[in-house]
Each structure stands twice: as structure tokens, then as C-alpha cells.
DOROMAR-541905 format. One record per residue (C-alpha): x, y, z; residue in three letters. Coordinates in steps of 0.5 Angstrom, whole numbers, padded with zeros to 4 digits, always signed. Example, Ala and Ser with C-alpha at 12.3 -4.5 7.8 and 13.67 -1.06 7.14 Angstrom:
DOROMAR-541905
+0025-0009+0016ALA+0027-0002+0014SER
***
This chain:
DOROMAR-541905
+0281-0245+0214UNK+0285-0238+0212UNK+0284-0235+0206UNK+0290-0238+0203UNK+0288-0244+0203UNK+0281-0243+0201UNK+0284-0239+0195UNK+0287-0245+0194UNK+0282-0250+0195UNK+0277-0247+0191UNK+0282-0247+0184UNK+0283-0255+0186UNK+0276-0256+0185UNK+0276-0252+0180UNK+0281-0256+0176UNK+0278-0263+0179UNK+0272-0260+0175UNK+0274-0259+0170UNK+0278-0265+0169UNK+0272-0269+0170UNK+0269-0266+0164UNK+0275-0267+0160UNK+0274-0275+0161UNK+0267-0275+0160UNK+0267-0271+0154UNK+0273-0276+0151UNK+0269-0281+0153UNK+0263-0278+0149UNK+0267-0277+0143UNK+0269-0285+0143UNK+0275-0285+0147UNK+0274-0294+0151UNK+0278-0290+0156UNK+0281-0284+0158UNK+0287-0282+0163UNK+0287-0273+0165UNK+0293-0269+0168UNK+0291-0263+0170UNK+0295-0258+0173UNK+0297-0250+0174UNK+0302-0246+0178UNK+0303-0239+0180UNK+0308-0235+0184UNK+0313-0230+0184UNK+0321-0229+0184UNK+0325-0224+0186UNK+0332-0222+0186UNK+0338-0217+0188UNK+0344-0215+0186UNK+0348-0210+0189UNK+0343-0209+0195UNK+0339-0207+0190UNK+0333-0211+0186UNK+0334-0213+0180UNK+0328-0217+0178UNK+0322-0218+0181UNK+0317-0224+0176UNK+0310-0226+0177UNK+0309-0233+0174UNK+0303-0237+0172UNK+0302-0243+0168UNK+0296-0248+0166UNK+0298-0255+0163UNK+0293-0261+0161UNK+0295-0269+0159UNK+0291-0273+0156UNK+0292-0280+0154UNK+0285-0284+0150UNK+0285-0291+0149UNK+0280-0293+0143UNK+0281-0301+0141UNK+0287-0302+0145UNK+0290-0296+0141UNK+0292-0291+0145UNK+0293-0283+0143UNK+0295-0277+0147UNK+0296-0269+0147UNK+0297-0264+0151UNK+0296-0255+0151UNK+0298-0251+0155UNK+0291-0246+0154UNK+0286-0249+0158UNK+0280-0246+0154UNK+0274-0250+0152UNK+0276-0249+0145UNK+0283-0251+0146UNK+0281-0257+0151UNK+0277-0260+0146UNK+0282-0259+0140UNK+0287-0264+0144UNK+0282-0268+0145UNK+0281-0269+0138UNK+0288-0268+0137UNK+0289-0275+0142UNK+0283-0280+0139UNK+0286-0278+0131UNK+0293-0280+0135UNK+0289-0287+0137UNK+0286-0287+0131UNK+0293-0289+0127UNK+0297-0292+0133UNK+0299-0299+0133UNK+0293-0304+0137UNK+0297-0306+0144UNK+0292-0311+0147UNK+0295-0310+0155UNK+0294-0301+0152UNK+0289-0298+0157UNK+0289-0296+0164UNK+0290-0301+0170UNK+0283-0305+0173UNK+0279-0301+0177UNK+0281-0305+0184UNK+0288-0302+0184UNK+0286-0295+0183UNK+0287-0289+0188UNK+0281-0287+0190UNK+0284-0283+0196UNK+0288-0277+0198UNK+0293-0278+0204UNK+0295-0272+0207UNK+0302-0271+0206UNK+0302-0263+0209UNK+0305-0260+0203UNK+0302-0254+0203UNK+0304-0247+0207UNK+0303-0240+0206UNK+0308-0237+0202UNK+0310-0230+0201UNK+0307-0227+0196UNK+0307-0219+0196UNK+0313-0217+0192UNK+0314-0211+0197UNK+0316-0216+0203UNK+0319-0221+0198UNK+0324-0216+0195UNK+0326-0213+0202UNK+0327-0220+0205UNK+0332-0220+0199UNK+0336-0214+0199UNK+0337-0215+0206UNK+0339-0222+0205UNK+0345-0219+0200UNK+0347-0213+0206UNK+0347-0217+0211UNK+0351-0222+0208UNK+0357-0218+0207UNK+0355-0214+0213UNK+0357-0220+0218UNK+0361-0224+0214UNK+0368-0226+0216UNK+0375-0223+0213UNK+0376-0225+0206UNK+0368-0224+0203UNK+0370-0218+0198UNK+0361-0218+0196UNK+0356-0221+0194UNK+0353-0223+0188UNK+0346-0223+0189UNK+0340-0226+0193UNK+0334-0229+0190UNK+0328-0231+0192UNK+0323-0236+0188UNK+0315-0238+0192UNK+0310-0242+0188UNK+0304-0246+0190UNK+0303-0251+0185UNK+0296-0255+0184UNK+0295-0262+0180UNK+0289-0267+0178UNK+0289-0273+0176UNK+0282-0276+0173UNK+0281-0283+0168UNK+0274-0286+0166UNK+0274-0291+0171UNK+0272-0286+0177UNK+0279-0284+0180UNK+0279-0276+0180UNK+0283-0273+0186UNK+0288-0267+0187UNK+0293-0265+0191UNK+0297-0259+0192UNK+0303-0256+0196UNK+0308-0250+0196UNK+0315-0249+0195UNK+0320-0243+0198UNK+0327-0242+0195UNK+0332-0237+0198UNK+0340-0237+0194UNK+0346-0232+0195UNK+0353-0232+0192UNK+0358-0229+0196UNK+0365-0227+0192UNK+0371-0229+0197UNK+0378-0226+0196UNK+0384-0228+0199UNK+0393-0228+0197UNK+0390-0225+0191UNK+0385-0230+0188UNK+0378-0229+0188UNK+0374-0235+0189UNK+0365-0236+0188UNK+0361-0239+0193UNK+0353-0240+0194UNK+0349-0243+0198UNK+0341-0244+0198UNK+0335-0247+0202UNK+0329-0250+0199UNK+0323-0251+0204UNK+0315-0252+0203UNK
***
């Protein structure tokens, strides 16, 4: 296993961890049953203009959900903020929402027999560019080459983009199912001006892979 992957890996159990905690610790504060969705993703995102850069963005975001199910009265939250003090504010944010909903006698998750409890692998996962360097000359080339070797009547370009994220999900409830998954997504994009009999016209194209 490359360091990529065992980058990526040890975040996924990272989270899965995590998770599970989350569920346990509901639990403990009087949730019947609880539901986790935990995730993050991080990337960067290029783009030219004028066979120059424009902008180069790094990202990285964290999320969590959690539904609880006291007495058939079901609560949820979310924060963004995956610090212990914030997670267990949505918890108690969660279960005072349950405390005042409407009881649901089908309210809760499904039996314990239709759970996933295992990961196929789907191959979602590839190593992307990641080193604004490389990233920002993949772009500006792209914007070069594009008028460079375009045919008669493409007057310029009007910029490239480059975005690459790998992205990291977790699923966990209180009745044994903790499972995670992730996978990449590599976006590339130009927008070419045309002119022709006096008229100018738009055009892009892109192409999304893993």
C-alpha cells in the first residue's frame, strides 16, 4: 500500500472511531437508538486565465449527522466542528430535539438483520494530483495548447480549471454497523471564445474522473 492510500486509510479509522464513539456516548446520554454520518474531504482547485493562474484553493471540510431515537421520538443535528465539545453539543442538541417531537411508533432505525455490516470494494479510490506546482502547470497548459492547436475561428481562451478532492464517509448506528468508504474525484474544464462573420460565440467542455 502506497503512502496515499494509507494517508487515507488511517483518516478512514480515524473517523470510524470516532464515529462509534459518537453513537456510544449518545447512547449513554439516553438515546434508544442512534444513527452517525461522519465525514470530510480535502482537495485543492486550480484555475487559469490568459495562460496565467488565476486562482489556486485549498479546501478542507469536516461534517458530522446524527439522528437519536428516544421513545420513538426521533431528534437530529449536525456541526461542522468535529471537536469533542462541539460533538457532544449536537448530541444534546439531537436528543432535547427528540425529547419534544411527535412519537412515531415505526420511528427508529431498521432491524438488526437488513444491516450492512460489509464494504464491497466499489474502486473509488486513485491518487490525484495534489501539488499546486504540477496542478497549476497542468492548467495553464491546458489554456495554451488550447488556442495553440485549435482550428480556424477560436479567437482565445477563457480559462481552464483544475479541481481534485479526496473525500472520506462513515456510517455507524447503535445496533453494530460502522463502515466506511472512500473515494476521489478529478475535474478538468476549459471555455474556448469562437469567432467567425462577426459574431462570437461560448463554448466549454470538461471531463470528470476518479
Amino acid at each position: 500500500m502506497n503512502d496515499f492510500k494509507s494517508e487515507v486509510l488511517e483518516k478512514e479509522n480515524f473517523l470510524k472511531a470516532k464515529a462509534q464513539a459518537i453513537v456510544n456516548s449518545a447512547v449513554s446520554q439516553g438515546a434508544d437508538e442512534c444513527s452517525v454520518s461522519i465525514g470530510g474531504s480535502k482537495g485543492l482547485s486550480v484555475s487559469s486565465r490568459d495562460k496565467e493562474v488565476e486562482n489556486i484553493e485549498f479546501n478542507s471540510d469536516n461534517g458530522m449527522d446524527i439522528t437519536v431515537y428516544v421513545d420513538h421520538r426521533r431528534g437530529g443535528a449536525s456541526t461542522t466542528d468535529l471537536s469533542e465539545q462541539a460533538v457532544q453539543e449536537c448530541i444534546k442538541s439531537a436528543l432535547a430535539i427528540a425529547e419534544f417531537a411527535d412519537k412515531d411508533e415505526c420511528a427508529g432505525i431498521c432491524d438488526k438483520d437488513l444491516i450492512c455490516t460489509e464494504n464491497q470494494d466499489l474502486e473509488l479510490l486513485y491518487e490525484t494530483l495534489n501539488d499546486p506546482d504540477k496542478a497549476v502547470k497542468y492548467v495553464v497548459d491546458i489554456d495554451r495548447l488550447a488556442v495553440k492547436d485549435s482550428p480556424e475561428g477560436i479567437k482565445a481562451s477563457d480559462g481552464a480549471g483544475f479541481d481534485s478532492y479526496v473525500s472520506t464517509s462513515v456510517i455507524a448506528n447503535s445496533h453494530g454497523m460502522c463502515l466506511g468508504r472512500s473515494s476521489s474525484r478529478s475535474y478538468v474544464g476549459l471555455t474556448l471564445l469562437g469567432e467567425s462573420n462577426g459574431g462570437m460565440q461560448r463554448g466549454s467542455g470538461y471531463d470528470i474522473c476518479r
